[in-house]
N, C-alpha and C positions, 0 to 999 in steps of 0.2 A: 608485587604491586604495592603501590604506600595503603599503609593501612586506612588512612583518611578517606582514599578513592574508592577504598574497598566499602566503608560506611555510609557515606555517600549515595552509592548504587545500590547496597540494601532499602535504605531509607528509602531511597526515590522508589523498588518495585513495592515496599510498603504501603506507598502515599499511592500507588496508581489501583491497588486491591479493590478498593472499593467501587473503581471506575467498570470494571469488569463485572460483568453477568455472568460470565461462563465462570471466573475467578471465585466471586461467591458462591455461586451452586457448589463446587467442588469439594468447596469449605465448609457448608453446610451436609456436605455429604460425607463426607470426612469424617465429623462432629458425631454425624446419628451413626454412622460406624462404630465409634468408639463407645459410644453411652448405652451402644446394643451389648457390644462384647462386655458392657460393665454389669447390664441388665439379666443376661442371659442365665446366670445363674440364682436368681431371686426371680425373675419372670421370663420362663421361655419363649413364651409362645412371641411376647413382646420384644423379647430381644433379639431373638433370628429374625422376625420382622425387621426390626430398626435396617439390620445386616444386611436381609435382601434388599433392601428400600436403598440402600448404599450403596450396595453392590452394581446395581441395575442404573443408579445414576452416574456412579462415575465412570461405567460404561456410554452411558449414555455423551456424557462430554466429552469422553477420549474421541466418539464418531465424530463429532461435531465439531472439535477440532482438527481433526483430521481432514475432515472438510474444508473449516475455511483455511488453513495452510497449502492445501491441492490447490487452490485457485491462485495461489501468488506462484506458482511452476507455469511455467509459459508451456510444458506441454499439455496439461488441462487445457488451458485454451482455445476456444473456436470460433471466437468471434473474428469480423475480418474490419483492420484499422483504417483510419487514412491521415496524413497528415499536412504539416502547414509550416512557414516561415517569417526570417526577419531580415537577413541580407540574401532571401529564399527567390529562387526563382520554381515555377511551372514550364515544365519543356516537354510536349508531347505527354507520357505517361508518370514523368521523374519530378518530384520536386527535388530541388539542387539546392543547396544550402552552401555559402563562403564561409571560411576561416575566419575566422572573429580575431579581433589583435589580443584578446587573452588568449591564443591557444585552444578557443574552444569553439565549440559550434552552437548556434543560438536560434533558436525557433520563436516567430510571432507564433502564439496557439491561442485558439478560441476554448474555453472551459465554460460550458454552460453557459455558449452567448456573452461571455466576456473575455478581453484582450490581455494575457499575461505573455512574457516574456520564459521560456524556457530552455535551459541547457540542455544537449542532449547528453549522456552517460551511459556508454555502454557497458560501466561497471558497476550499474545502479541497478540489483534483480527488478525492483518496480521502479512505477513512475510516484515523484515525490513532489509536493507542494507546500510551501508556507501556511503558517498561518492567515496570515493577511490574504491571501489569494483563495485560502477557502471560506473565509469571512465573504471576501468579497462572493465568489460566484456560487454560496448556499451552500457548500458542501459540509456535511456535520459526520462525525465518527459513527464509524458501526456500529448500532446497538449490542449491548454483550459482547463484542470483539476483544479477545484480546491483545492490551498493549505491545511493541514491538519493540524492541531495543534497538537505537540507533548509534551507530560508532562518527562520530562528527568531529568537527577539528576543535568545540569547545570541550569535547566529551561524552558519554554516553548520555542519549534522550533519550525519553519516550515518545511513540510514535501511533497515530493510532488509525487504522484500516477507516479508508472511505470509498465511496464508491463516484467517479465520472459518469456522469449522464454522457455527455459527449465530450470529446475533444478534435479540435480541428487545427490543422496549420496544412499549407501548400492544397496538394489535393487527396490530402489523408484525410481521414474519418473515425473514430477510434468510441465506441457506441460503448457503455458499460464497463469502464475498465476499471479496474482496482487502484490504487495509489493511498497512500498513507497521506496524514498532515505529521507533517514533523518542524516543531516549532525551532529546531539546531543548526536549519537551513539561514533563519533570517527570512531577506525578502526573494530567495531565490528558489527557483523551480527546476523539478530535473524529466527529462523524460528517460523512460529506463526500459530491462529490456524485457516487462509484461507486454511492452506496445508496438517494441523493434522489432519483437519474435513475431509479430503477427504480419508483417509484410513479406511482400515477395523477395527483396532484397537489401541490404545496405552496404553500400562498397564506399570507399574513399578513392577519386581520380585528381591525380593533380592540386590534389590538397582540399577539395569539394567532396563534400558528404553527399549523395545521390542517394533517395531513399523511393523504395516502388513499389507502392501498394497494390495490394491485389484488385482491388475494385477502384481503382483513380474514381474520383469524385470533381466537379466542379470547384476551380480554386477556391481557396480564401479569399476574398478581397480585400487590398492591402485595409490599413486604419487610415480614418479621416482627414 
């Protein structure tokens, strides 16, 4: 790798430390780690304290990490989605979606009561949003989350865990689901597969994405 790119992605997890709760705790636990083991032989009692006091927290965020990573696995999951379109049809139980002349398949979705356009990607583990789209429908980064590296065509981002109140397209439903902002997108949005895993099925017939939730919902109603 050129050494440039390699400084570069240093610099950038550098700049994003701060942004991190769990990042800092770790850091300060780290810290009385070491100033215990320094302690320990001028003040005991003070310095195995510092040690357990460290010990017991970087326990404590290894769980907590562990945590929030189990919830981006779509086998965690058990909420049940529903979804929605943009050359989308409703037929019976199926929202149908056409081939887009990119090659790709495009979902109208409702996010928090507002109308974004969405790719679907079945090679995206979550679903991904822009900036501009989380500005728009209120969505703000997890507190203490940490940052998530993004592999994008400008380069590696950083990306940072949010959470969907709802999302809708067709007669999908999709209540609390996880999704990142990742500003590498630009203005485009992906839906990925924390939301794909959660329906009954998704086939390709005849070049139509057919997606089938478990719980069909009352369509979307197209935009005005």
């Amino acid at each position: 790798m050129d050494p440039a790119a390699i400084f570069d992605q240093i610099a950038m997890m550098i700049r994003e430390i701060p942004k991190s709760g769990l990042l800092m705790a770790a850091i300060a636990a780290m810290a009385a780690g070491v100033l215990g083991s320094m302690l320990i032989s001028r003040v005991p009692a003070l310095g195995r304290l510092l040690r357990f006091a460290s010990t017991l927290s970087l326990m404590a965020i290894l769980v907590l990490v562990v945590l929030q990573l189990s919830r981006l696995d779509p086998r965690f999951s058990m909420a049940v989605p529903e979804l929605g379109m943009p050359e989308q049809v409703v037929q019976g139980g199926e929202t149908r979606v056409a081939l887009s002349r990119d090659g790709h398949y495009w979902l109208d979705a409702e996010v928090n009561g507002q109308r974004f356009p969405f790719m679907v990607d079945t090679g995206a583990t979550l679903t991904a949003v822009s900036e501009r789209t989380a500005q728009i429908a209120g969505l703000e980064p997890r507190d203490g989350g940490l940052p998530i590296r993004l592999q994008t065509a400008n380069g590696a981002v950083a990306a940072h865990l949010t959470n969907i109140e709802s999302l809708r397209f067709g007669n999908v439903a999709a209540n609390g689901l996880d999704a990142v902002i990742a500003p590498g997108l630009g203005d485009t949005n992906v839906i990925g597969m924390n939301l794909l895993s959660r329906l009954a099925s998704v086939r390709i017939e005849q070049g139509e994405l057919i997606l089938v939730p478990n719980n069909p919902q009352e369509p979307l109603p197209p935009r005005d």
